[in-house]
N, C-alpha and C positions, 0 to 999 in steps of 0.2 A: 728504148729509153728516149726522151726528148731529151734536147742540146740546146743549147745558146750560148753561141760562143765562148765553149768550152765548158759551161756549166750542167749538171746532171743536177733534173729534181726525180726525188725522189717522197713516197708517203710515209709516215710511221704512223701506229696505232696506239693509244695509251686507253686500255680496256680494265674500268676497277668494277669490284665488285666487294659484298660484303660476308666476309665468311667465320667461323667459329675457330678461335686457335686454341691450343692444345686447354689453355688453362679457362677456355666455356668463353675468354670473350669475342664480340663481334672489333672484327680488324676488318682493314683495308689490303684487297688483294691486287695483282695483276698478270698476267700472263707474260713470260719473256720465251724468244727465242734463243738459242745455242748456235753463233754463229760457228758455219761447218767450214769458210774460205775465208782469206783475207781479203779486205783488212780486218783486224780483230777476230781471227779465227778461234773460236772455243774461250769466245766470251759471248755473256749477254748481250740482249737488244730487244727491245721492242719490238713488235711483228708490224710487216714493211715491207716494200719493195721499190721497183721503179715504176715511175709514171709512164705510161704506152702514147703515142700519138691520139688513139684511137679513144683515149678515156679523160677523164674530169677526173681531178683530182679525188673526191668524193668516194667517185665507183670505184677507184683503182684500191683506194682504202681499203673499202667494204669487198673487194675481192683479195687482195693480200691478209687480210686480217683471217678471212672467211678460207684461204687453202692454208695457211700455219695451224690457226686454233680452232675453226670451224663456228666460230661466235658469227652472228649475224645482229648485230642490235638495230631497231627502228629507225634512230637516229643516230647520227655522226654528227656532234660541232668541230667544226675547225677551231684547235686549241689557236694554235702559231704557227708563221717557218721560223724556221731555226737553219738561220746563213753562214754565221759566222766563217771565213773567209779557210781557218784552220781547223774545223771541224771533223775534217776528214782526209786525206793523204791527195783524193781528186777533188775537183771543186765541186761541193753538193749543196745543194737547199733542198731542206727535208720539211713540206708541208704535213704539219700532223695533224691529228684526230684524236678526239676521244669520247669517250657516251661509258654508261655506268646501267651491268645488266642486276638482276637478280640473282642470287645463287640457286636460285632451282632450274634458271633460263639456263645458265652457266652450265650446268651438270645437265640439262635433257641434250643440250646442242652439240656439247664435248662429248656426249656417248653416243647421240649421233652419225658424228665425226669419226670416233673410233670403229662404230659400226660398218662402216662406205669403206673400210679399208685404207683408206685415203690421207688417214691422221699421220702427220711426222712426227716419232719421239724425241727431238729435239726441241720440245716445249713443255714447260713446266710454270705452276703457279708458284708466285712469291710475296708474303706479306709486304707490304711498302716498309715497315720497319726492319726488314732483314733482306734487304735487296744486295746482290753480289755485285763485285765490280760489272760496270758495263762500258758497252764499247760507245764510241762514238762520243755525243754529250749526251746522253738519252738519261744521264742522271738526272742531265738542268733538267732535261725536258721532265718526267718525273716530275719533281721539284715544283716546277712549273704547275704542272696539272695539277698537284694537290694544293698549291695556293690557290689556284684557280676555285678549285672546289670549296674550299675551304671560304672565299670571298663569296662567293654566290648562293650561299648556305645560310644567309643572314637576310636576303633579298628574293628568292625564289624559292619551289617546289623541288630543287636537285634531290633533298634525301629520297625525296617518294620515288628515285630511280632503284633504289635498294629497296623498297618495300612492295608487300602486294598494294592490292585494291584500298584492301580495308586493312588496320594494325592498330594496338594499342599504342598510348602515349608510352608505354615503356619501350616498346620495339623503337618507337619513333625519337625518342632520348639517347634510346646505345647508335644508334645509327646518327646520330647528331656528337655522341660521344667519340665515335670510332673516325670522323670526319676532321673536327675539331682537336681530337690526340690529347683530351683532360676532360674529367668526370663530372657533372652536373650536377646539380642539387635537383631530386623530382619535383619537390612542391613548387621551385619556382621555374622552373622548367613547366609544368603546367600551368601556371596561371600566363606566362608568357608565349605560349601557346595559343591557350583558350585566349587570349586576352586581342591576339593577331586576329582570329574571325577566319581564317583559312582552313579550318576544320571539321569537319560534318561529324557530330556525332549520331553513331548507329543502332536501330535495337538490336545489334547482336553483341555476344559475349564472349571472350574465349576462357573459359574454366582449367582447371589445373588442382593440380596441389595447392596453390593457393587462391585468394577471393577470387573470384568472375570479374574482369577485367575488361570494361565495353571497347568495342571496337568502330575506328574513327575512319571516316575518310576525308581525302582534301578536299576543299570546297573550287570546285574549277571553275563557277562562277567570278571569283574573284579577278581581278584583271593583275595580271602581273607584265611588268618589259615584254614587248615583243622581240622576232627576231629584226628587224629592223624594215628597210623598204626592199633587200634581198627573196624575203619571202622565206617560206620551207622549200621549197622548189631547189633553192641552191643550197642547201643546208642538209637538207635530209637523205638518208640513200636510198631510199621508196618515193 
């Protein structure tokens, strides 16, 4: 673990993703651990650990995240640390992370994981609207990340982290609903769409029980915030 005068940092990971709850709709998920020792024994936590000498915050992430749940996302933004002086019983600073997979990225990488033998059953998914007490502040933190998401929803491409390639304007509406936590209106939800220019429509269709439904994709020509003069270099864990 790294020290400074008495201080231990440590990483935590906040990993959502977009899944189907009992009653068909798309919710906000995330992965916590079951701590096994104190402090906070046989409670929640986000997946975490301590920072090594040898590692960047970054990597130490993407390898704590990657032996609890076996998740590997492309990218990692650094949300915040999180100092506060009483946080924890030792003195910590917990630099966290967070990135937003797909649910199909979610299920090949978790079965994976289970697969390698390697998985610890002390990790289970939980909707963000039914999260159990947890240890530490990892609520703020929580809290945190979905304001977060929730601001950045209005200014960038963040839902297309829940989406494929290509997705209809309705996939692309519940995932803006599921974000947001209050239900849309379609028509104006599509003109305020189409009306942004960030959207490619496609000749394809996806068919159903109901009409043929074309499918969109984002226009990545459009220039959106970069990550600043840091680069992806320090940003990203590839």
């Amino acid at each position: 673990m790294t020290r400074s005068q008495g201080i231990r940092v440590a990483v935590s990971t906040a990993i959502l993703t977009l899944r189907r709850a009992e009653n068909g709709e798309a919710v906000l998920a995330l992965p916590l651990v079951l701590r096994t020792r104190e402090p906070y024994a046989d409670q929640w936590a986000l997946p975490g650990g301590w920072l090594t000498e040898a590692e960047s915050p970054v990597d130490a992430a993407a390898r704590t995240l990657a032996e609890t749940t076996g998740l590997a996302p492309s990218y990692l933004e650094q949300l915040y640390a999180f100092g506060a002086v009483d946080r924890s019983p030792a003195r910590v600073v917990s630099i966290v992370y967070w990135a937003l997979l797909r649910q199909d990225e979610v299920d090949a990488q978790s079965a994976a994981h289970r697969a390698s033998g390697h998985a610890p059953e002390n990790v289970r998914w939980f909707d963000v609207d039914s999260l159990p007490d947890l240890a530490f502040d990892h609520a703020k933190i929580i809290e945190y990340a979905l304001w977060r998401l929730r601001n950045k929803v209005g200014y960038s491409r963040v839902a297309h982290g829940f989406l494929p390639t290509e997705f209809t304007l309705a996939d692309l509406r519940e995932a803006y609903e599921a974000i947001l936590g209050k239900h849309l209106d379609p028509a104006n939800f599509r003109r305020q769409v189409e009306a942004a220019g960030n959207l490619i429509p496609t000749d394809g269709f996806r068919t159903g029980s109901h009409r043929p439904a074309r499918l969109y994709r984002y226009n990545t020509d459009v220039a959106l915030a970069d990550r600043g003069p840091l680069g992806p270099e320090e940003t990203s864990t590839r």
